[in-house]
TIVEXRO-531550 format. One record per residue: residue number from 1; residue in one letter; x, y, z of N, C-alpha, C in turn. Coordinates in steps of 0.05 Angstrom, whole numbers, padded with zeros to 5 digits. Each point is the difference from the previous one (the first is absolute). Example, Ala and Ser with C-alpha at 12.3 -4.5 7.8 and 13.67 -1.06 7.14 Angstrom:
! TIVEXRO-531550
tortor	zado	n.east	n.north	n.up	ca.east	ca.north	ca.up	c.east	c.north	c.up
1	A	00264	-00114	00156	-00018	00024	00000	00018	00024	00000
2	S	-00007	00021	-00014	00016	00024	00001	-00015	00022	00014
***
This chain:
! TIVEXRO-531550
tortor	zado	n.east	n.north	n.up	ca.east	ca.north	ca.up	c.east	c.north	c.up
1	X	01929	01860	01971	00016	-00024	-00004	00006	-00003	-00030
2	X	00030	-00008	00001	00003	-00003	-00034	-00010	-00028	-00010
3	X	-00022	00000	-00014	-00018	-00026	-00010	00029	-00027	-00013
4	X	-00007	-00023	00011	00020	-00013	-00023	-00018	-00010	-00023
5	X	-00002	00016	-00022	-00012	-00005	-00026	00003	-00032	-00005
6	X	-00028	-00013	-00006	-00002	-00025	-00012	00015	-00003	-00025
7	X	00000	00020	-00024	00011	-00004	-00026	00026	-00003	00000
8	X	00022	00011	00027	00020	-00009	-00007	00011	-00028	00029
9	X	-00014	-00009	-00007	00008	-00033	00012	00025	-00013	00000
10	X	00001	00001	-00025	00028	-00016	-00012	00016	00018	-00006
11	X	00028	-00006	00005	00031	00013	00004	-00004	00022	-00033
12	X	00008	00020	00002	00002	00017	-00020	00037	-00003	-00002
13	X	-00002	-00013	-00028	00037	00017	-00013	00000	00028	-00001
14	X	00025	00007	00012	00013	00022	-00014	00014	00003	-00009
15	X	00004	00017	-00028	00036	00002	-00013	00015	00020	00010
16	X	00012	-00008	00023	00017	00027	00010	00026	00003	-00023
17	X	-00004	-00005	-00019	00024	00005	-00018	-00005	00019	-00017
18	X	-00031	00012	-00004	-00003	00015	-00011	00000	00032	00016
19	X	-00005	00016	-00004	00001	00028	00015	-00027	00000	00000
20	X	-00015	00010	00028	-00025	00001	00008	-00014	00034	00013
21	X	-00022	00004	-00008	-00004	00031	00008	00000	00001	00030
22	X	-00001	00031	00009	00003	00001	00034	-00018	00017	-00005
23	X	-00024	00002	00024	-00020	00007	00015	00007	00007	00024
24	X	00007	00030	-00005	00009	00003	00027	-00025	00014	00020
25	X	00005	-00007	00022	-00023	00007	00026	00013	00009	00022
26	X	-00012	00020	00017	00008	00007	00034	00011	-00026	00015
27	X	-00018	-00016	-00007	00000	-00020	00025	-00005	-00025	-00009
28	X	00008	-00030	00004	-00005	-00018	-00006	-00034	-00023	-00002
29	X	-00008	00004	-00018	-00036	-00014	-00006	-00005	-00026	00011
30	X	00016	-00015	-00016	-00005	-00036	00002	00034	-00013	00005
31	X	-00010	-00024	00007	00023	-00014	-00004	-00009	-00016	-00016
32	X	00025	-00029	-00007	-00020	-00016	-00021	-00013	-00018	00016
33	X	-00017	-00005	-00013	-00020	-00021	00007	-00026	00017	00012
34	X	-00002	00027	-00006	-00024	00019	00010	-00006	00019	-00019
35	X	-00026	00011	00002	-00002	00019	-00018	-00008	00025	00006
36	X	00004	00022	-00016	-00020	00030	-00007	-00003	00009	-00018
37	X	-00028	00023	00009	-00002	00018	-00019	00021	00020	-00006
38	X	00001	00012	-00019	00023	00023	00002	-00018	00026	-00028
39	X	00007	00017	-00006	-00008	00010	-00025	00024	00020	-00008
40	X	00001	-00001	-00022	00023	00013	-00017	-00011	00021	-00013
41	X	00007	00030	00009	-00016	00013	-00006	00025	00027	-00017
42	X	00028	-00003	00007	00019	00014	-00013	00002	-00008	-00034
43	X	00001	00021	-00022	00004	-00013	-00029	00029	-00018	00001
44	X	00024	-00007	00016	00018	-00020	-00008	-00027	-00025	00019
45	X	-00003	-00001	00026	-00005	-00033	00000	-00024	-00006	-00015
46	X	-00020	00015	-00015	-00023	-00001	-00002	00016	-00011	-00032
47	X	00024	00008	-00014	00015	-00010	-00017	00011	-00041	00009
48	X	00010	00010	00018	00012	-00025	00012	-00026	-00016	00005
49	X	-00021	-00008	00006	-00016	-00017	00001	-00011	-00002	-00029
50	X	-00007	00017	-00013	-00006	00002	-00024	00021	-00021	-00021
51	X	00022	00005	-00001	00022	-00017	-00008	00000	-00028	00009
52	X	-00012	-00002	00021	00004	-00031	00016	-00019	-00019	-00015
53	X	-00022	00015	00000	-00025	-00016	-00012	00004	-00008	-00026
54	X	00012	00030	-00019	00006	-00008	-00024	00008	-00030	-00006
55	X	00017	-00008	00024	00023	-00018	-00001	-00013	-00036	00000
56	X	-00033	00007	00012	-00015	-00017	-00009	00005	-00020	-00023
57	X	00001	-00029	00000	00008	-00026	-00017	-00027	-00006	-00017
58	X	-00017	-00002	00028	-00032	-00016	-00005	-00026	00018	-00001
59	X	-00001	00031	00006	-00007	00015	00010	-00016	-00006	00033
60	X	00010	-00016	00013	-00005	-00006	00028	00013	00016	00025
61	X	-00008	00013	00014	00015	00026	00009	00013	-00017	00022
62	X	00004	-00028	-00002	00027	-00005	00019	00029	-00015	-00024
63	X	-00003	00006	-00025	00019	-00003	-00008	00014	00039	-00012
64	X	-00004	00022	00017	00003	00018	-00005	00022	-00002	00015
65	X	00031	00019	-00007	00023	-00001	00017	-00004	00002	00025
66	X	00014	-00010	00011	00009	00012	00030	00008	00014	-00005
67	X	00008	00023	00026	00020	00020	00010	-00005	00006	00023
68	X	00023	00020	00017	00012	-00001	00030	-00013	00017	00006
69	X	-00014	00002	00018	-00004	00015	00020	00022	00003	00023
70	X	00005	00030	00002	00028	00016	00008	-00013	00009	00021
71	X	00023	00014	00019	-00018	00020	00024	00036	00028	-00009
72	X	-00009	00012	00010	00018	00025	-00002	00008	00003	00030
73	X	00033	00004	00002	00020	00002	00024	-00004	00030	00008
74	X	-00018	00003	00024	00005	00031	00012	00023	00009	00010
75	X	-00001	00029	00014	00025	00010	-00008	00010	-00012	00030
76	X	-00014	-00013	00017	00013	-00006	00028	00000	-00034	-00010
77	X	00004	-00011	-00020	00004	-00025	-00006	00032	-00014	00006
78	X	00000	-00014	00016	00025	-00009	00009	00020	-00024	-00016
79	X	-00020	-00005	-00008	00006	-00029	-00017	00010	00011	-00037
80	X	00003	-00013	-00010	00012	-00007	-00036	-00009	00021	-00013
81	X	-00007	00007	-00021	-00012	00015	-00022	00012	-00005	-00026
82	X	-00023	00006	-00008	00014	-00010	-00029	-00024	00022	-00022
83	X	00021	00014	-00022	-00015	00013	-00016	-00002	00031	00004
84	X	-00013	00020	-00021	-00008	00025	00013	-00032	00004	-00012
85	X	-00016	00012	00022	-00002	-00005	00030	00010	-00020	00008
86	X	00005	-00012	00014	00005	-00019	00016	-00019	-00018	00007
87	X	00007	-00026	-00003	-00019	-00016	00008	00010	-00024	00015
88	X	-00014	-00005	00015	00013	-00023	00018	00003	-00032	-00017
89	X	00017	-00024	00016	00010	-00012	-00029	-00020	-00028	-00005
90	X	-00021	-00001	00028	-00013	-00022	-00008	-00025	00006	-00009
91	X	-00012	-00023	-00015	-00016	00009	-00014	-00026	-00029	-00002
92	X	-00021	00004	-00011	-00020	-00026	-00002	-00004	00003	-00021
93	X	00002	-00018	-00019	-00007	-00007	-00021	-00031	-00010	00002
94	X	-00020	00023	-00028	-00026	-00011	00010	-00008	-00009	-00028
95	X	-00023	-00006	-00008	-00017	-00002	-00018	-00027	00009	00002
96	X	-00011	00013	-00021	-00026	00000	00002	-00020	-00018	-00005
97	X	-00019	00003	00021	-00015	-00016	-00002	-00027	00006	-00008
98	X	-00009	00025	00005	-00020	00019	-00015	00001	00024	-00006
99	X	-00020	00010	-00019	00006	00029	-00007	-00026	00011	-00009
100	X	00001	00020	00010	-00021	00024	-00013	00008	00025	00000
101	X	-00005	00007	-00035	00010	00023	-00010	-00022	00024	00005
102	X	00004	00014	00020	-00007	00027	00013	-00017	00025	-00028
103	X	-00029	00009	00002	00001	00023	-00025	00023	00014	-00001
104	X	00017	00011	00023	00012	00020	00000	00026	-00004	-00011
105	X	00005	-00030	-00015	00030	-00004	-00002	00009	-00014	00017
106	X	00002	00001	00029	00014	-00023	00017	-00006	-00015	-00002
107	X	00022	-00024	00011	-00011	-00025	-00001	00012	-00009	00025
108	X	-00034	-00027	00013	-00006	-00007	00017	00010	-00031	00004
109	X	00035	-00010	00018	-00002	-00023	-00013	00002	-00021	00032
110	X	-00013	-00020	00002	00013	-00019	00026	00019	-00016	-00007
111	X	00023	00009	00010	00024	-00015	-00009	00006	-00023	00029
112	X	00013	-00022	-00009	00007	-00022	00017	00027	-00003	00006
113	X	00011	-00004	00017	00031	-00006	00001	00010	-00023	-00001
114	X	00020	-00004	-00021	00014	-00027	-00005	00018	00000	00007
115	X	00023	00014	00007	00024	-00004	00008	00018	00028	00009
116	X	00009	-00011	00015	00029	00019	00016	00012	00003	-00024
117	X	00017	00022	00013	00020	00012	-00026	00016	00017	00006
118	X	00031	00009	-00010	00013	00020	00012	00004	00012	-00033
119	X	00002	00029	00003	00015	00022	-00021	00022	-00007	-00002
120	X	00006	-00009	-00025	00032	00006	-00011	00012	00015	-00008
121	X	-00020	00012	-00025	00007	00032	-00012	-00025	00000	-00013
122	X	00010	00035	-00004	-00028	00012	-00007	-00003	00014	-00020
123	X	-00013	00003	-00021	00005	00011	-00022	-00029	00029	00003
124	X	00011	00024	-00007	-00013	00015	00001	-00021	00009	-00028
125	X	-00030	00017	-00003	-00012	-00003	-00020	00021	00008	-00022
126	X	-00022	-00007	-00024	00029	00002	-00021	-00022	-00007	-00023
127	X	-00002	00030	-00017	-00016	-00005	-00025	-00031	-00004	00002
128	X	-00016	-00016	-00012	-00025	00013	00003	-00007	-00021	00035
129	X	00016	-00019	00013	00001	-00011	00027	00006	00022	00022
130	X	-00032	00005	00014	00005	00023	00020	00002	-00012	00031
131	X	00010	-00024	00000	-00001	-00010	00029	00029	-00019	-00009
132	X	00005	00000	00032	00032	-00019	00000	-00008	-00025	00004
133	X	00020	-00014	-00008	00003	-00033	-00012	00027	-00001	00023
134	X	00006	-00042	00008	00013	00006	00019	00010	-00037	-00011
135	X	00024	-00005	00008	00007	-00021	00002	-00004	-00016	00021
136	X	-00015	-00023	00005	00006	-00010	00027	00015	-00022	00009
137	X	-00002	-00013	00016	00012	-00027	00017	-00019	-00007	00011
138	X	-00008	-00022	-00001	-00023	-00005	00026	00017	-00014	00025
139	X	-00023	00000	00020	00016	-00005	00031	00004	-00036	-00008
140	X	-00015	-00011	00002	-00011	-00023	00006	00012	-00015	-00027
141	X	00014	-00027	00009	00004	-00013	-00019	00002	-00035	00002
142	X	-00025	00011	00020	-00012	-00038	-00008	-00023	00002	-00022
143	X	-00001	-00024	-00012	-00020	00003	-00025	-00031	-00017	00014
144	X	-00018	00019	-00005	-00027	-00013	00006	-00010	00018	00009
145	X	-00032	-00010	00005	-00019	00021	00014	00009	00000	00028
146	X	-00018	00019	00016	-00001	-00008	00029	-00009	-00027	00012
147	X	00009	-00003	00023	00006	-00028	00013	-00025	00001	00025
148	X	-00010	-00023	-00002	-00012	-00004	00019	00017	-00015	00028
149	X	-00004	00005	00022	00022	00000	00026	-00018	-00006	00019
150	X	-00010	-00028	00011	-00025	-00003	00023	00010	00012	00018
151	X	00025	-00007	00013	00001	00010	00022	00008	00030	00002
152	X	-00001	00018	-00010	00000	00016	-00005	-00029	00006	00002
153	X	-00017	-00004	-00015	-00027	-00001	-00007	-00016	-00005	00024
154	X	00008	-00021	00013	-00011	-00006	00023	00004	00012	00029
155	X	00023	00021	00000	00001	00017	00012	-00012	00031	-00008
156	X	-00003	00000	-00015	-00014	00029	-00009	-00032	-00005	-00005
157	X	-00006	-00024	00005	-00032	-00012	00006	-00009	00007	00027
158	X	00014	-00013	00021	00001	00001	00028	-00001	00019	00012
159	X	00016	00026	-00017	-00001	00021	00015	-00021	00019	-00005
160	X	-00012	-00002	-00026	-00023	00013	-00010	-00026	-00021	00007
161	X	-00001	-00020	00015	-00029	-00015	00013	-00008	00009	00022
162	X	00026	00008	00020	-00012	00008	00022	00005	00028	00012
163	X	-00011	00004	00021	-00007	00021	00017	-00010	00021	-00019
164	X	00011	00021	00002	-00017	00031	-00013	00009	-00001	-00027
165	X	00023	-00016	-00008	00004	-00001	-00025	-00020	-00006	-00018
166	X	-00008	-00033	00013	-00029	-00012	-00012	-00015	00016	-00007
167	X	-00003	00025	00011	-00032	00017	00000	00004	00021	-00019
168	X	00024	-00004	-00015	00008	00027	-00008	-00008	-00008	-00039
169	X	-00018	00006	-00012	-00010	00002	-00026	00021	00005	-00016
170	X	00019	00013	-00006	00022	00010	-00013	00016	-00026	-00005
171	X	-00004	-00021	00016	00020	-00017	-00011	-00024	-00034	-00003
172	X	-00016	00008	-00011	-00018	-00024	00000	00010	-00007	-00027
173	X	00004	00014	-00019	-00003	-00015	-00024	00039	-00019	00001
174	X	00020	00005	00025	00019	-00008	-00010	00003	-00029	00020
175	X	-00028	00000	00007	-00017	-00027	00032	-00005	-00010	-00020
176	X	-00024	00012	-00027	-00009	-00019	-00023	00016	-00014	-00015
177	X	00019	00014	-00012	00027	-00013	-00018	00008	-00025	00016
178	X	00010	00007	00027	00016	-00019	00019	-00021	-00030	00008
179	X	-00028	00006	-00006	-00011	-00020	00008	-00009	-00018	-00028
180	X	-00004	00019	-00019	00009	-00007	-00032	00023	-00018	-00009
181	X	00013	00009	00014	00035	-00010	-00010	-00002	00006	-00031
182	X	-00009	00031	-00011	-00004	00003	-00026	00024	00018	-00009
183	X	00017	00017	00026	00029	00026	-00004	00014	-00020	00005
184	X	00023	00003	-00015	00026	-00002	00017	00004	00012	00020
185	X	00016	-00011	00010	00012	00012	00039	00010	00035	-00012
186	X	00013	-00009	-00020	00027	00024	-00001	-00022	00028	-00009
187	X	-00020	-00013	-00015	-00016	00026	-00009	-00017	00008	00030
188	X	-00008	-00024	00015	-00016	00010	00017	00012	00030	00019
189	X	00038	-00005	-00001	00020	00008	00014	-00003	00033	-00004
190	X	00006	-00006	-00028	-00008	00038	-00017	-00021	00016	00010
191	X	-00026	-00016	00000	-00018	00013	00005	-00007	00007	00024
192	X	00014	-00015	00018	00005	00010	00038	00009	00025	00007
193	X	00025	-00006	-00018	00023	00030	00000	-00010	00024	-00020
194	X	-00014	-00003	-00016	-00010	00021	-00011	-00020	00013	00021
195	X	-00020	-00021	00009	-00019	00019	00019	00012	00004	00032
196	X	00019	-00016	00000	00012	00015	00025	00023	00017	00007
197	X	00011	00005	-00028	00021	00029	00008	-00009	00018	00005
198	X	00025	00018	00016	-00019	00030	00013	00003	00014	-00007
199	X	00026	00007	-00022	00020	00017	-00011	00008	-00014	-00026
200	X	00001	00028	-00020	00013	-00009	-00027	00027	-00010	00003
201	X	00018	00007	00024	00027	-00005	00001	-00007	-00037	00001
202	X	-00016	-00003	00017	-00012	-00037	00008	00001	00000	-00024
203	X	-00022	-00002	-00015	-00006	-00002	-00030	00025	-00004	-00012
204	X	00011	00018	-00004	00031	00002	-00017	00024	-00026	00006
205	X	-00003	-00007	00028	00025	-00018	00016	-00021	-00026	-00015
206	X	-00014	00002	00007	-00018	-00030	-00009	00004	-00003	-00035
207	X	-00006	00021	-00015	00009	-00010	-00032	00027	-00004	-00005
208	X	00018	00020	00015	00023	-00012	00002	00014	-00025	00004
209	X	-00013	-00012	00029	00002	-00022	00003	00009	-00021	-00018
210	X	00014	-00016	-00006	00005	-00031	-00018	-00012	-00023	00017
211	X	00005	00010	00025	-00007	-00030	00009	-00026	-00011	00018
212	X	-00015	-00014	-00020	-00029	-00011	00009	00002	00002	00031
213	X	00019	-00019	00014	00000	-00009	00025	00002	00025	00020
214	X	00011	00016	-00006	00004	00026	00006	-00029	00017	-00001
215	X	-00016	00004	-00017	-00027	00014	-00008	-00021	-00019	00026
216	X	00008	-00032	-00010	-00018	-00009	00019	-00003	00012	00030
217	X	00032	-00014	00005	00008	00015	00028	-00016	00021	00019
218	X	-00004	00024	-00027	-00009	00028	-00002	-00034	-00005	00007
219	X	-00010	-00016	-00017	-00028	00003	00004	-00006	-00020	00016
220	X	00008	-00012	00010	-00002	-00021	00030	00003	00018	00031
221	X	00013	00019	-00003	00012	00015	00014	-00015	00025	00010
222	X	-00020	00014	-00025	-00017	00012	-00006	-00025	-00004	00012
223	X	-00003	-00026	-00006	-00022	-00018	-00001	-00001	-00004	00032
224	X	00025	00004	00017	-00008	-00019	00025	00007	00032	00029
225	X	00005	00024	-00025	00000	00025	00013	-00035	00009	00000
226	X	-00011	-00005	-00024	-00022	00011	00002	-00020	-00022	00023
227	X	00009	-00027	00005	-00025	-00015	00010	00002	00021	00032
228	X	00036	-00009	00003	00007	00006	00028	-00021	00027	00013
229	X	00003	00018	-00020	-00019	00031	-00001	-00017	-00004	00008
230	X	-00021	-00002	-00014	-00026	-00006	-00001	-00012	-00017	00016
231	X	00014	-00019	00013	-00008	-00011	00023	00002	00002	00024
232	X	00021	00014	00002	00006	00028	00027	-00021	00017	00002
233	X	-00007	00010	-00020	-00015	00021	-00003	-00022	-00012	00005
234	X	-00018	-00019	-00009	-00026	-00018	00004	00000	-00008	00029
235	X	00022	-00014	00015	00002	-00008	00035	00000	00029	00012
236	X	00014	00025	-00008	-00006	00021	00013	-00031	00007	-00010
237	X	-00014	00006	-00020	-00021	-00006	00005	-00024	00002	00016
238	X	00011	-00035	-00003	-00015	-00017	00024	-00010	-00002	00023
239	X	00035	00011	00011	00009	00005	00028	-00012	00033	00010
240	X	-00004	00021	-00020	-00024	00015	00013	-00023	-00006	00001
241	X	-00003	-00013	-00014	-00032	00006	-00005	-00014	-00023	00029
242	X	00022	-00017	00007	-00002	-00017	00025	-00004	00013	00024
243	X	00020	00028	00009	-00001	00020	00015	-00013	00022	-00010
244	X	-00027	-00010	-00014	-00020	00019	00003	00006	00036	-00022
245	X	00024	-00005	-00014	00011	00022	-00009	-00008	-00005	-00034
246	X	-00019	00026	-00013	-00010	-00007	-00025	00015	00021	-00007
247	X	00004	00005	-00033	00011	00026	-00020	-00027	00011	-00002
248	X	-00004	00020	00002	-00028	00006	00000	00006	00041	-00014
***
């Protein structure tokens, strides 16, 4: 599960007016409002994180730049591209939130996601910069953190209290938040869809996504595929072990 880091609580600015580095990856990590590990082990990103930190105000490693985490468009990719290689055009804007610098040179960092984002253009390395820099747009253009949404909330409570859902450990800590009232709804939302896509293509449609109501949709939907499962599966069960029939 991608952790929602306590340190970034409150709404992070971004200056999408400036040009921001790309981190490009196979497959999509976090969305915002979740986190991971990742390690940068190539001399350009092991450059590019290195540069971020530089970028440090206070020396506090959350005023170190952002930059995008990219995924790269395979060659059966149906959708946009943008760049060479190619890379697909949405993107999460992360920050770091910790770091440990590796004996070997890599560096070890948990980055957090703050915001959606699409490629505008892309500027390739250039001079002693061995990684690409990228213009963005972000998706989203209401101003504020995430929103807390009861009823919303109160349906994604309900469905994780009962039957086999209840029993299921993987989602206790998002029972704690909800009984907390300590996440927002919208973060709770991220972290549904992060642990329940099946496929990077999922992954991909979901950062894509603009619209909250839409994501929710998604992990309500998710949410009421997996109870339906698992509780089929638990009454079948049942229903042998009634007629005397064990897995043995």
């Amino acid at each position: 599960m991608g952790a929602y880091h306590p340190r970034m609580s409150s709404p992070v600015r971004v200056d999408f007016s400036r040009p921001m580095a790309l981190f490009p990856l196979p497959a999509v990590p976090v969305f915002p409002h979740t986190a991971e590990w990742l390690v940068a082990f190539e001399p350009r990103y092991r450059q590019l994180v290195e540069d971020c930190l530089r970028a440090r105000t206070n020396g506090e490693i959350l005023s170190a730049a952002p930059f995008a985490l990219a995924t790269y468009a395979a060659r059966d990719w149906p959708g946009e591209r943008v760049g060479d290689p190619p890379l697909r055009p949405a993107v999460c804007v992360v920050k770091m939130v910790d770091h440990r610098q590796l004996q070997d040179g890599r560096h070890q960092i948990l980055v957090h996601g703050v915001a959606r984002a699409r490629i505008e253009s892309i500027a390739e390395p250039d001079g002693r910069r061995l990684y690409r820099i990228a213009r963005l747009a972000p998706m989203l253009s209401r101003v504020g953190g995430p929103r807390r949404l009861p009823v919303l909330e109160g349906m994604i409570g309900a469905l994780l209290a009962h039957g086999e859902l209840a029993r299921m450990q993987r989602f206790e800590q998002i029972r704690n938040w909800i009984r907390r009232g300590s996440v927002p709804t919208e973060v709770l939302v991220e972290q549904i869809n992060v642990m329940l896509s099946r496929s990077d293509d999922v992954r991909y449609a979901l950062l894509a996504e603009p619209s909250s109501k839409a994501r929710a949709r998604r992990a309500l939907r998710e949410l009421t595929y997996l109870r339906d499962l698992i509780d089929h599966a638990a009454e079948r069960t049942a229903s042998a072990s009634q007629r005397g029939v064990h897995d043995n």
